[in-house]
C-alpha positions, 0 to 999 in steps of 0.5 A: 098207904102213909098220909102225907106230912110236908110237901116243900119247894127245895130249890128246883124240886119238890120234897114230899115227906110220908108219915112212914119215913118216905121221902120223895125228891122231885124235879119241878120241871119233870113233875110239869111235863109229867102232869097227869091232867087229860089236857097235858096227857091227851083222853081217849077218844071213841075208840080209845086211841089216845092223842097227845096235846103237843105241850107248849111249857113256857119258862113260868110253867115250871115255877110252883106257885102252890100245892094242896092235899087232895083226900088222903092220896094225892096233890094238886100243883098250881104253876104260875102259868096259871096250870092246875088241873093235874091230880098227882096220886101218891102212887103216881109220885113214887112211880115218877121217883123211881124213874132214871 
């Protein structure tokens, strides 16, 4: 896996740049909807059905305010909402990419 460069706000995306020449683009608000966090995705309960939170994003939830580099694979985005407990791995990042 390639270690992670630059991560930057361009305009309403976040631009990821690789070590390897990969470069990812991502919309600010898909990356908030698609937060990876149990409080936005739902957990399992004790027989594993999964409920999701009805997510209630107001208009500051979809500014960045920062990021940071977790270990070797993966970012921690802080929104102005004060939200920031998704950890988006790399692979998890690439996989948001490459959807329609």
């Amino acid at each position: 896996m390639s270690r992670l460069l630059n991560v930057l706000v361009i305009g309403n995306e976040l631009a990821l740049a690789f070590e390897d020449g990969e470069e990812l683009y991502l919309p600010l608000d898909m990356l908030r909807r698609a937060c990876p966090c149990a409080a936005c995705q739902g957990e399992p309960d004790a027989l594993g059905r999964v409920l999701r939170p009805v997510q209630q994003i107001g208009a500051r939830g979809f500014e960045l305010r920062k990021s940071e580099v977790i270990g070797g694979y993966a970012i921690q985005l802080f929104w102005a909402d004060g939200h920031s407990t998704g950890l988006y791995t790399f692979d998890y990042l690439r996989r948001l990419s490459s959807l329609p």
